[in-house]
DRENZALO-757614 format. One line per 2 residues: their letters; for each residue x, z, y of N, C-alpha, C, O. Coordinates in steps of 0.02 Angstrom, whole numbers. Example, Ala and Ser with C-alpha at 12.3 -4.5 7.8 and 13.67 -1.06 7.14 Angstrom:
as = 660 390 -284 615 390 -225 660 390 -165 712 423 -166 ~ 642 354 -112 684 357 -53 645 394 2 670 402 57
//
This chain:
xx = 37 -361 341 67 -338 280 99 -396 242 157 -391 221 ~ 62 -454 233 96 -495 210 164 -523 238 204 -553 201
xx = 176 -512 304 234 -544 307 298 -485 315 352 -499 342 ~ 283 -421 289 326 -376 288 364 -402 226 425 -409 230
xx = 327 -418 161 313 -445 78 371 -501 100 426 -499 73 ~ 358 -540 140 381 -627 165 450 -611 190 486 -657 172
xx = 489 -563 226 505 -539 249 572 -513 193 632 -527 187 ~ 527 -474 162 579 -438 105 596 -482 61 654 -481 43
xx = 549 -536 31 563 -585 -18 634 -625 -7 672 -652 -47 ~ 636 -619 64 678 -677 83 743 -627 116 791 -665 120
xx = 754 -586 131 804 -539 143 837 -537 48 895 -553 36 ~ 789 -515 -7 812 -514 -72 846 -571 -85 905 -573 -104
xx = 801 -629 -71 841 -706 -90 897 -719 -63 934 -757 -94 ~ 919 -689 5 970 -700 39 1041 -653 -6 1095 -675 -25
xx = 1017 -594 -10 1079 -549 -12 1071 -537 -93 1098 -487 -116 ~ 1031 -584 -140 1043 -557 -192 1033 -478 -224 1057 -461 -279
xx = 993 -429 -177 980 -364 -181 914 -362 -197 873 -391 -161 ~ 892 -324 -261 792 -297 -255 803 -230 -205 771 -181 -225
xx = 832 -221 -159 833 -171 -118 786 -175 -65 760 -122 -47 ~ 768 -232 -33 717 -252 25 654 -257 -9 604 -242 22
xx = 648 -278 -77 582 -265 -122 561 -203 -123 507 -187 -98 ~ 605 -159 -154 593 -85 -152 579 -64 -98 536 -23 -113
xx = 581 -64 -65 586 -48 22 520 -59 44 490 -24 83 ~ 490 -133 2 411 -137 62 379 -130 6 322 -154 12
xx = 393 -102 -62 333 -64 -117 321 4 -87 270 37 -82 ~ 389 18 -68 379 119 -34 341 97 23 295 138 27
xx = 334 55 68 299 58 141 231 69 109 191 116 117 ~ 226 4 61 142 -41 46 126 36 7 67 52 7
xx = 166 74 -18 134 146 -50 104 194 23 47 215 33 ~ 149 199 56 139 234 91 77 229 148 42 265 183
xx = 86 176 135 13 141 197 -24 166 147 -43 225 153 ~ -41 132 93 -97 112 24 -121 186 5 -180 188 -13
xx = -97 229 5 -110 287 -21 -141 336 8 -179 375 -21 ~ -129 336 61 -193 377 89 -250 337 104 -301 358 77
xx = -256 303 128 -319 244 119 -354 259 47 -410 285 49 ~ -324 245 -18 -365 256 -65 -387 327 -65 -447 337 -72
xx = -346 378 -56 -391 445 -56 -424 466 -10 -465 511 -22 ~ -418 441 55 -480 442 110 -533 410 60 -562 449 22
xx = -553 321 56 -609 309 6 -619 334 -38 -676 319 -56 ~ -577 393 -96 -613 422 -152 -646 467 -131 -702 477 -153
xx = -616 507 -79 -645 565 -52 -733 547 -9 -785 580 -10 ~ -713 476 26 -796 460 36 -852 447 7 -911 464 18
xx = -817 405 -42 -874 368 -92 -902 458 -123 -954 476 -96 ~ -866 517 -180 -871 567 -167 -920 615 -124 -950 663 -148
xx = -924 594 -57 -948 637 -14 -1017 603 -15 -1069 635 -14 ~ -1011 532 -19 -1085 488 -13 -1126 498 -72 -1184 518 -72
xx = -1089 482 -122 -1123 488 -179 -1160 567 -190 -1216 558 -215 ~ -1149 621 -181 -1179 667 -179 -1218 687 -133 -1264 727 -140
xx = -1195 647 -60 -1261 658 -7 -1335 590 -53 -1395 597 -42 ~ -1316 554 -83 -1364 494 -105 -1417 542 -159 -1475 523 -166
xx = -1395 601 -194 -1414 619 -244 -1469 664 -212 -1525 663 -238 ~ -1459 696 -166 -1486 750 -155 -1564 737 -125 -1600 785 -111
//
């Protein structure tokens, strides 16, 4: 991941565009986002199996 970031930083620096920035915030969302609602949905599922 980081060098997708490394990657875009330096594509921006080159061409003067936040277009390659934008570009690996939508990826880093797209990865990032279901990951966090898979873990809400676990912690969720644990925490109520912990209670019982």
């Amino acid at each position: 991941m980081s060098d997708l970031l490394k990657q875009a930083t330096d594509a921006q620096a080159l061409f003067a565009n936040p277009t390659p920035l934008i570009g690996a915030a939508i990826i880093y969302v797209i990865i990032l986002w279901p990951l966090v609602r898979l873990t809400g949905w676990l912690e969720h599922r644990f925490q109520r199996a912990y209670v019982r």
